[in-house]
C-alpha positions as protocol buffer text, in pm:
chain_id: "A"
residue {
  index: 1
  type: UNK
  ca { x: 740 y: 4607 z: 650 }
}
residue {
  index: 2
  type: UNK
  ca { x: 652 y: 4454 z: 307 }
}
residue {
  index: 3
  type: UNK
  ca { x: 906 y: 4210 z: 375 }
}
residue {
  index: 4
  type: UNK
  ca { x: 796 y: 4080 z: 692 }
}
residue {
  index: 5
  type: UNK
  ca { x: 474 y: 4011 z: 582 }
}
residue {
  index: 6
  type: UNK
  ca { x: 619 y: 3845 z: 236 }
}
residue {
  index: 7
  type: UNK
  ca { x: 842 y: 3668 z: 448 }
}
residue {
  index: 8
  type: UNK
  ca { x: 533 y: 3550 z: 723 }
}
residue {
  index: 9
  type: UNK
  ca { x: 332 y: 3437 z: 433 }
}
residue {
  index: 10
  type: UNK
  ca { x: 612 y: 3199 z: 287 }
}
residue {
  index: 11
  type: UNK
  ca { x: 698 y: 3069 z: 647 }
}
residue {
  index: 12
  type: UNK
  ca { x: 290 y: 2952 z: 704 }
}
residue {
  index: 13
  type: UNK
  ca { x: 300 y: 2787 z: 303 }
}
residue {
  index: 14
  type: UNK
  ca { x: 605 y: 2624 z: 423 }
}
residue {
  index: 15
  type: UNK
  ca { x: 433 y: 2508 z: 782 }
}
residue {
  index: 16
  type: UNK
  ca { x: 127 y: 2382 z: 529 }
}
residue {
  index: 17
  type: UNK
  ca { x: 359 y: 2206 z: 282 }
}
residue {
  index: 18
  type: UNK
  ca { x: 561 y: 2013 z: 570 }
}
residue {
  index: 19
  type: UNK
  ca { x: 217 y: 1928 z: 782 }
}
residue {
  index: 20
  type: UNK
  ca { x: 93 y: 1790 z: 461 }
}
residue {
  index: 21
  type: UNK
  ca { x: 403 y: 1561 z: 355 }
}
residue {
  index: 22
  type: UNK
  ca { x: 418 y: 1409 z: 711 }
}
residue {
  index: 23
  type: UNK
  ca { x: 63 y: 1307 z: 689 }
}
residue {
  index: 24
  type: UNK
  ca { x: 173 y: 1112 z: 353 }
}
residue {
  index: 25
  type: UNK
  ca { x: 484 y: 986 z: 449 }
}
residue {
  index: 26
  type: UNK
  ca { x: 266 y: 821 z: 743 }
}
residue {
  index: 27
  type: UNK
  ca { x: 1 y: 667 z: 516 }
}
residue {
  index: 28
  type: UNK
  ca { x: -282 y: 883 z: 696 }
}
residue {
  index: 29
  type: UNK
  ca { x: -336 y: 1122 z: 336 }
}
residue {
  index: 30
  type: UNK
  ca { x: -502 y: 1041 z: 25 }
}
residue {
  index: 31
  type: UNK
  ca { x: -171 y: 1084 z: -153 }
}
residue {
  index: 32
  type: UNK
  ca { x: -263 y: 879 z: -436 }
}
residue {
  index: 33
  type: UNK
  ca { x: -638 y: 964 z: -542 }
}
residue {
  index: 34
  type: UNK
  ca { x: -876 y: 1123 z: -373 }
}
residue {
  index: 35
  type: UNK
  ca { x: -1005 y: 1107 z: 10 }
}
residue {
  index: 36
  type: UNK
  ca { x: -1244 y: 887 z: -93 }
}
residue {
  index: 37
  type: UNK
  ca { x: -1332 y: 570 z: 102 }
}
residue {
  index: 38
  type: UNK
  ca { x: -1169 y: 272 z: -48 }
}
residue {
  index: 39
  type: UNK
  ca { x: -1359 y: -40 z: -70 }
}
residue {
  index: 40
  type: UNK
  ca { x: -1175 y: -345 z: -48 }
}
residue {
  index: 41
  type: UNK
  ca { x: -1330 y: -712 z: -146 }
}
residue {
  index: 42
  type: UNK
  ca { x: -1188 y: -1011 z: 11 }
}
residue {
  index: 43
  type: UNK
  ca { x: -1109 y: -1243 z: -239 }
}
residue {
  index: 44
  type: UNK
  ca { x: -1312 y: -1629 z: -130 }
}
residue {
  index: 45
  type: UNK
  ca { x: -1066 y: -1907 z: -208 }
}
residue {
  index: 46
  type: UNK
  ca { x: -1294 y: -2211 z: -327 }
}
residue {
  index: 47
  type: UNK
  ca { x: -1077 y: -2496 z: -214 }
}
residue {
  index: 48
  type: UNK
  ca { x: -911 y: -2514 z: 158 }
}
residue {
  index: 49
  type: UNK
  ca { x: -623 y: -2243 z: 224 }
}
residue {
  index: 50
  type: UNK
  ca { x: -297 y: -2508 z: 235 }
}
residue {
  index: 51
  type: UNK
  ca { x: -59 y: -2171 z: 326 }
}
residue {
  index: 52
  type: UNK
  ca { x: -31 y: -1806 z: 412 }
}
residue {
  index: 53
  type: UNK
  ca { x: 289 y: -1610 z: 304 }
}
residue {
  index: 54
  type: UNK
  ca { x: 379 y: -1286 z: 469 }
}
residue {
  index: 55
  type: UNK
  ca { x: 504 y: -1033 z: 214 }
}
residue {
  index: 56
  type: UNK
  ca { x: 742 y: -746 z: 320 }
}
residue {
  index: 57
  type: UNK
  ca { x: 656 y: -444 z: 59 }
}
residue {
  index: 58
  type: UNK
  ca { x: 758 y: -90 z: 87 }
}
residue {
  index: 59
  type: UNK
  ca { x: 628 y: 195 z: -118 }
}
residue {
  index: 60
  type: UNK
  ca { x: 317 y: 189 z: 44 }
}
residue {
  index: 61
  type: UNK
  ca { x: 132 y: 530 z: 141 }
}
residue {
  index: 62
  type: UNK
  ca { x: -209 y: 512 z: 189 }
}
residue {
  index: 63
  type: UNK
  ca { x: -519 y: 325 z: 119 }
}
residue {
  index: 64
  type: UNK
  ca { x: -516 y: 325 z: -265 }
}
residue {
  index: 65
  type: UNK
  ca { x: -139 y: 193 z: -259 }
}
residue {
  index: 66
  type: UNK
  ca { x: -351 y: -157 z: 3 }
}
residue {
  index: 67
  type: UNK
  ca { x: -590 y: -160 z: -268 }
}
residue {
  index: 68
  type: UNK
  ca { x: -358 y: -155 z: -559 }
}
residue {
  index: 69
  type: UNK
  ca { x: -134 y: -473 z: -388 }
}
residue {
  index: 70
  type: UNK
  ca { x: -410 y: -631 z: -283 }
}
residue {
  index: 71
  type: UNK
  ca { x: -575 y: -613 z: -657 }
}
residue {
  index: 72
  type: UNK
  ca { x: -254 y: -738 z: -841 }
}
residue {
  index: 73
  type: UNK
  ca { x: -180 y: -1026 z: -553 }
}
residue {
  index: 74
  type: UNK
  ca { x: -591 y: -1177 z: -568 }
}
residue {
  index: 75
  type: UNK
  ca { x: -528 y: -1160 z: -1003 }
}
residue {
  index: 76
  type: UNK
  ca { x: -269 y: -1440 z: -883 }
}
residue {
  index: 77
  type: UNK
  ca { x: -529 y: -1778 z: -989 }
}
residue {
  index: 78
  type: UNK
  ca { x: -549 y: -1940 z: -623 }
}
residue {
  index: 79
  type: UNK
  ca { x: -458 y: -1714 z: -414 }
}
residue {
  index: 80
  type: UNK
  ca { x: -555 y: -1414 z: -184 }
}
residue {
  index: 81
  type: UNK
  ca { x: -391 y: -1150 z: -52 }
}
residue {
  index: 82
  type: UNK
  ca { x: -490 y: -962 z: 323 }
}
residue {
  index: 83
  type: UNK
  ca { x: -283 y: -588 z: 320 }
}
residue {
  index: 84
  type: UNK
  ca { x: -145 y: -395 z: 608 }
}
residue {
  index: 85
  type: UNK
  ca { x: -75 y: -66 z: 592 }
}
residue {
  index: 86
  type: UNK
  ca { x: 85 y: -11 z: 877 }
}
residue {
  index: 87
  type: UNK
  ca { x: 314 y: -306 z: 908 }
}
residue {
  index: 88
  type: UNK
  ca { x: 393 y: -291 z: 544 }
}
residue {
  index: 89
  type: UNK
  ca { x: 304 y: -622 z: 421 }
}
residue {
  index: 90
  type: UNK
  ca { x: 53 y: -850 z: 279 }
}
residue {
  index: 91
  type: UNK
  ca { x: -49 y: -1188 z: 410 }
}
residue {
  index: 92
  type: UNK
  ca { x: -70 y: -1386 z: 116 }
}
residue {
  index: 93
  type: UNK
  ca { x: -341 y: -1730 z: 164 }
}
residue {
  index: 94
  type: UNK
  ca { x: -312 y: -1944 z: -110 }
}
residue {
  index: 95
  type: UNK
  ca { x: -499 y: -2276 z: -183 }
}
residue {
  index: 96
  type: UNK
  ca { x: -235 y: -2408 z: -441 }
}
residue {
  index: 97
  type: UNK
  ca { x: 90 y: -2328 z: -441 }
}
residue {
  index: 98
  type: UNK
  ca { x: 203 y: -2020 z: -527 }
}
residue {
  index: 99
  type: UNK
  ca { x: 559 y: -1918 z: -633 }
}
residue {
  index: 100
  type: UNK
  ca { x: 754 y: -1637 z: -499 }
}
residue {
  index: 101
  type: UNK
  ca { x: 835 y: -1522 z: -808 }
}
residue {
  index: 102
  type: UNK
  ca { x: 475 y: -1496 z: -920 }
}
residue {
  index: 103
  type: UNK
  ca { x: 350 y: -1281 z: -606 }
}
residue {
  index: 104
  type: UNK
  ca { x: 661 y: -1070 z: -660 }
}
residue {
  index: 105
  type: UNK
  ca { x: 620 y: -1000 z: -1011 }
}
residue {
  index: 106
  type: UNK
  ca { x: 264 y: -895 z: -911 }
}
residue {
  index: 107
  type: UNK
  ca { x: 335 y: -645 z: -659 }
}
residue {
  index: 108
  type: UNK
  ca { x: 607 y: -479 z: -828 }
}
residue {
  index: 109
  type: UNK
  ca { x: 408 y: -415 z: -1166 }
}
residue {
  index: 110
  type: UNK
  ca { x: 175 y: -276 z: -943 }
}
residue {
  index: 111
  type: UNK
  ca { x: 456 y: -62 z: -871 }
}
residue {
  index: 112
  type: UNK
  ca { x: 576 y: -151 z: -520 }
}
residue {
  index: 113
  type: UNK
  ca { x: 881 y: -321 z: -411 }
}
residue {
  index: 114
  type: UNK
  ca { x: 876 y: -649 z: -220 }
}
residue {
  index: 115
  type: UNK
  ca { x: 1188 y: -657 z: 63 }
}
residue {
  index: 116
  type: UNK
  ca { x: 1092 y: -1027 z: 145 }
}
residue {
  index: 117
  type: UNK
  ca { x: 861 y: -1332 z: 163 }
}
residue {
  index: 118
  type: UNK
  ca { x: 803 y: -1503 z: 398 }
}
residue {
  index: 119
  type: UNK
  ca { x: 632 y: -1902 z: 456 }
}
């Protein structure tokens, strides 16, 4: 009988720990922070946007991993980044031109991986 009801117990921690890791593998936990609400400025260009890039990044998760990519793409001097969670990129605005090479270095020291750019 002690077994059953060992073996109950580790079946419902198991349900708990496999609910849980769906919920972050579909960006809807707070699997890097806290459940707080995340607060993200728009970054104002102060000259005319001359291009957008579209950014392909995976390693995403949740809000804090937006925040993080947008953060490191706006440090990028003239430009300004819009995330999507759920379709995995960043539109990147820029009002001088911006290098691949520049917005890719900045999203993968922010620890993400960038599968393409596009524009």
């Amino acid at each position: 009988m002690a077994n059953v009801i060992v073996v109950a117990v580790v079946i419902v921690l198991l349900g708990f720990a496999l609910k849980g890791t769906l919920k972050h593998l579909k960006g809807e936990s707070p699997c890097c922070g806290g459940g707080d609400t995340i607060i993200i400025e728009d970054k104002k260009l102060d000259g005319p946007v001359i291009g957008k890039k579209t950014v392909k990044i995976s390693g995403m998760h949740c809000d804090h991993c937006v925040r993080a990519v947008t953060e490191a793409i706006n440090k990028i001097d003239g430009a300004s980044a819009k995330v999507n969670l759920k379709k995995k990129e960043a539109v990147v605005s820029y009002e001088k031109v911006v290098e691949d090479a520049a917005i890719r270095e900045a999203v993968e020291k922010a620890g993400y991986t960038v599968q393409s750019i596009q524009g």
